[in-house]
N, C-alpha and C positions, 0 to 999 in steps of 0.2 A: 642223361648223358652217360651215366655208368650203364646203365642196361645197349645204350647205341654199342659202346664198346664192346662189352663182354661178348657181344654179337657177331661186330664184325670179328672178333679173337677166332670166334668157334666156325666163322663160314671160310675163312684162311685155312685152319687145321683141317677142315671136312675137305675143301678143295688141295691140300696135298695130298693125304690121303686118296682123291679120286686119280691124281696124278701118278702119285705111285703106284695103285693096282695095274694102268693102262701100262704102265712100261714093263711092267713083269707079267703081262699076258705075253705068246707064242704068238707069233707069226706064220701064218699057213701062202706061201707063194704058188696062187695058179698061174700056170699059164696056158696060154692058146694062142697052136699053131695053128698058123693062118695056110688053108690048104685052096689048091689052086679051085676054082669055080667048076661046080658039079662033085667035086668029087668028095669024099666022105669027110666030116668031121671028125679029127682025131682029137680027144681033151688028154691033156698030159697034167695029172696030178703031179705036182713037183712032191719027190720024196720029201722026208726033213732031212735036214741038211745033214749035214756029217757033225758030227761033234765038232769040227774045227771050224768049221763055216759057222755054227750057232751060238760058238763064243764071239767067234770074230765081229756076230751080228751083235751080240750083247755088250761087247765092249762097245762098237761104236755108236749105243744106243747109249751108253754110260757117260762115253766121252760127250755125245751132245747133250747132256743134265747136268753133268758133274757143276756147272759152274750155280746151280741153281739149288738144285738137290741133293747135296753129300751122301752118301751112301750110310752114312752111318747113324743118319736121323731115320727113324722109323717112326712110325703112326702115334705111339704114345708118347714119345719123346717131343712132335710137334705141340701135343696137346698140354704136355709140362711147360713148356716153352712156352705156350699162350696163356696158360695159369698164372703161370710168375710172371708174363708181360700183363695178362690183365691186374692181375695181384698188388703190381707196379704202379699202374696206371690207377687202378682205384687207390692205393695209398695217395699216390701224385696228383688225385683228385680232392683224397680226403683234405690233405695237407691244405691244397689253395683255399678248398672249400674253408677249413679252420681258420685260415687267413682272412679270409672274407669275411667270417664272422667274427672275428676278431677287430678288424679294419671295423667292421660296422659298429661293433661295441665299444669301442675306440672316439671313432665319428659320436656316439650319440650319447658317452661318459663328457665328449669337449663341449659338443652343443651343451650339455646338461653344466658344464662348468661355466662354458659362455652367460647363457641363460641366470646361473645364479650368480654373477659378476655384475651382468647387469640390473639385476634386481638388487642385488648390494648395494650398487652404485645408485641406483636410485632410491633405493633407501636410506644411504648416508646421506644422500640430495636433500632429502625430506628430512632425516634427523635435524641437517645444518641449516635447514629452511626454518625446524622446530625450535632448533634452538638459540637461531637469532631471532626466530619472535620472542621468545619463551624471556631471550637477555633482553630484549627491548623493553617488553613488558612489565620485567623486574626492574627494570632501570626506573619504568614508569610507578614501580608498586614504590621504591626505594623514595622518590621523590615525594609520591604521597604522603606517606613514611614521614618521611623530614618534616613536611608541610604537616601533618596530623602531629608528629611530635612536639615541633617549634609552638603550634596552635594549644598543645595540655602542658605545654612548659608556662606560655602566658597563659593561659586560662588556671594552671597551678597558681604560680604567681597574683594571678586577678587574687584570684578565692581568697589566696591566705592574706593578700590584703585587703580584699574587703571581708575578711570573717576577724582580722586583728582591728580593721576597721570598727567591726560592729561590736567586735568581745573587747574593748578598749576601754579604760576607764575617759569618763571626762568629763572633766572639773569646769564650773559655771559658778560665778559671782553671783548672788539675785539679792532684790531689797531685803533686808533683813529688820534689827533693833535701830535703837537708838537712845541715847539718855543727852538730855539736856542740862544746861547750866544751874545750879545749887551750890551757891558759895559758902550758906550756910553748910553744905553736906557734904561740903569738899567736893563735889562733884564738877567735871567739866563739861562740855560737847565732847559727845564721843557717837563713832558710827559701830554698829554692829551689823557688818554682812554675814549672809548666808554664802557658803562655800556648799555646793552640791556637788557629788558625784552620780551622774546622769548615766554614767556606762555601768557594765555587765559582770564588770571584775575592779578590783581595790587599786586604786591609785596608791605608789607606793612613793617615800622618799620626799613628802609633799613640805614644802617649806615656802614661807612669803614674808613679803616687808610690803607694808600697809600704813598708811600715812591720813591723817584728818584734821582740817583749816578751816575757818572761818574767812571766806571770798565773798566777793562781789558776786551779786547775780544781774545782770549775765554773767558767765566767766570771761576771763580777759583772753582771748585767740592766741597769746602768744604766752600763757603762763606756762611754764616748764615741768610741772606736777614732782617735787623733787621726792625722793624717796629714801628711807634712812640707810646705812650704810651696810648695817648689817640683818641676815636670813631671821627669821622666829620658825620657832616648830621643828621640825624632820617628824612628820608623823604619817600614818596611813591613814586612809578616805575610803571606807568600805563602797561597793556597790547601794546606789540608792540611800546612801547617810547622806548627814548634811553634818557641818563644825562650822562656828561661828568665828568670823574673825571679829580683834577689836582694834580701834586707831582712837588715841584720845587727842586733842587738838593739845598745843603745847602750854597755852596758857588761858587765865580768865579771862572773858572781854568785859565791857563794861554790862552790868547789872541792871539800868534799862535798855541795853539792846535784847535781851533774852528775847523776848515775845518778835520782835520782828527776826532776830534771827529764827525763830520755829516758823513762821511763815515763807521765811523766805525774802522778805522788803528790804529792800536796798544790799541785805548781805544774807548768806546762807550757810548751813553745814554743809561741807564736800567729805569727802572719805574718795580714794582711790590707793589703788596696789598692784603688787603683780604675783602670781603663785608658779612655783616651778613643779613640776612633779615625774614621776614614770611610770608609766604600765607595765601591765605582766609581761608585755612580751621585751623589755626592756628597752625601747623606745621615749625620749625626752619630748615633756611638751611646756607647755607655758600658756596661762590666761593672765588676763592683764582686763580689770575693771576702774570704775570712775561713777562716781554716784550724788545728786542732790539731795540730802533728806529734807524734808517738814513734816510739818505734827499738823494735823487736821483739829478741826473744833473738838471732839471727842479724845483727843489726845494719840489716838492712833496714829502710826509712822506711815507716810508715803514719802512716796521716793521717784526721781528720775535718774537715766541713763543718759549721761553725757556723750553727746553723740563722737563718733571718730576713738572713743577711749575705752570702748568695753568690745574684746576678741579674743581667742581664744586656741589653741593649734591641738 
C-alpha cells in the first residue's frame, strides 16, 4: 500500500513536470497560401511574432493554466509537495497501521482475559464441586468419628469394668472347722468357716456378723436366720488368704443328743452370716453364706450348703 502510493506521488510530479516543459516550448506558425490551380506554390514562413504578439500568446497560454498550474510551482516544489504528501500519507498509514495493531493486541489481551475467566470459572466450579465433596465426606469422616469414638468410650468403659471385674477382690464362704459339744471342757457347738479371698487384690474394710444354732434337719422353709446386732472385725483379706470366722451356738444342749447332733439325726449344727467388704477400686460388696456341718466316722468335718442362702456380689 505504501509503495502503490509513493508511486502514484512520483507519476503526478513526473507528469507536471511533462506539462510544464510543453507550455514553455515556442510556437512556430506556418502557413500556406492557397494559390489558384497551376500556378506556383508560394510557402510563407510566418516570422516570430513581434515581441507583443509573443507575450500576448503567452499570457493567453497562462491565462488558460493558471487555474491549474500557478506559476509559481516549479518542478521541485511539486516534488516537495509530493514528499510531504507522501510523507503524510505514510505517517497516516503508519498511524492506522499502529491502531490495527494495537486493536489486535487489544482483541487478543480480552480474548486471553476472556479465556482466563473462564477457566477461573471453571475452576472455582471444580474447587466448589471439591469442596462439597471434600464437606460431605468430612461430614461422613466426622460421623465415623463419633461412632468410632462413642464405640472406645464403651469399649474403655467395657475394659475397665471388666479388668476391675477381674482385679477385684472376692470374698467366698467354703466349709471350714468345727468343734463340738464338751461340757466337761466348756466347750459348745461352734462352726468355723473359711472366708476366702478368690481375687487379685486385698479386700479392704471386711467386717461380719455370724451366727450358729442347733435346727432341725431339714431346716424349717420359713426360719428367718436372725443375725446379731452388731459388725465383728474391720479387717483386710489379702489376695488368695483365707481367715476363719467363728459362731458359737448360744447355749448347751442336752449331752445325749451330742452324737446325733454331729450326724446330723433329727437336728443339726447350722452356722450362717453375712460379710461386708470393698475393693481397691472402692466399690461395696457383700457375701452372705449358710452352712450344715457333721462329723464323719473318722471325726473329720463335712458340710453342706443350704440351698437359696450362700451368694455373693
Amino acid at each position: 500500500m505504501r509503495l502503490f502510493i509513493v508511486c502514484v506521488v512520483i507519476l503526478i510530479a513526473f507528469s507536471a513536470s511533462a506539462v510544464n516543459k510543453q507550455q514553455n516550448q515556442p510556437q512556430e506558425q506556418h502557413s500556406v497560401n492557397q494559390s489558384p490551380p497551376n500556378s506556383p506554390v508560394t510557402v510563407i514562413v510566418n516570422q516570430p511574432s513581434s515581441p507583443t504578439q509573443k507575450e500576448g500568446s503567452q499570457a493567453k497560454t497562462h491565462n488558460q493554466y493558471e487555474w491549474f498550474w500557478p506559476p509559481i510551482w516549479s518542478n521541485w516544489g511539486l516534488v516537495i509537495v509530493a514528499v510531504i504528501a507522501a510523507r503524510a500519507a505514510l505517517k497516516t498509514l503508519g498511524a492506522i497501521d499502529a491502531q490495527v495493531v494495537e486493536m489486535r493486541k487489544t482483541g487478543e489481551q480480552t480474548d486471553k482475559l476472556i479465556k482466563e475467566n473462564i477457566a477461573q470459572s471453571m475452576s472455582m466450579e471444580h474447587s466448589v464441586k471439591e469442596a462439597t465433596r471434600l464437606a460431605s465426606a468430612m461430614e461422613a469422616v466426622v460421623k465415623e468419628i463419633a461412632i468410632s469414638a462413642k464405640a472406645s468410650t464403651e469399649s474403655v468403659a467395657t475394659l475397665k469394668d471388666r479388668t476391675a471385674r477381674q482385679m477385684r477382690a472376692y470374698l467366698t464362704v467354703t466349709i471350714g472347722g468345727a468343734v463340738y459339744q464338751e461340757r466337761a471342757k466348756n466347750l459348745k457347738f461352734e462352726g468355723k468357716p473359711n472366708l476366702i479371698n478368690t481375687g487379685h487384690t486385698p479386700a479392704h474394710k471386711v467386717v461380719h456378723r455370724c451366727k450358729a444354732a442347733i435346727l432341725p434337719v431339714p431346716l424349717p422353709t420359713d426360719f428367718a436366720f436372725p443375725l446379731p446386732d452388731q459388725d465383728a472385725g474391720t479387717y483386710v483379706v489379702g489376695p488368695q488368704q483365707t481367715a476363719v470366722l467363728n459362731a458359737i451356738v448360744d447355749d448347751f444342749c442336752d449331752d445325749a443328743e451330742v452324737q446325733d447332733i454331729k450326724i446330723a439325726k433329727g437336728r443339726g449344727l447350722y452356722t450362717w452370716g453375712i460379710i461386708n467388704y470393698e475393693d481397691v477400686f472402692g466399690e461395696a460388696h457383700v457375701t452372705r453364706f449358710c452352712q450344715m456341718l457333721i462329723w464323719l466316722p473318722d471325726e473329720k468335718i463335712w458340710g453342706y450348703y443350704i440351698p437359696g442362702r450362700n451368694d455373693a456380689t
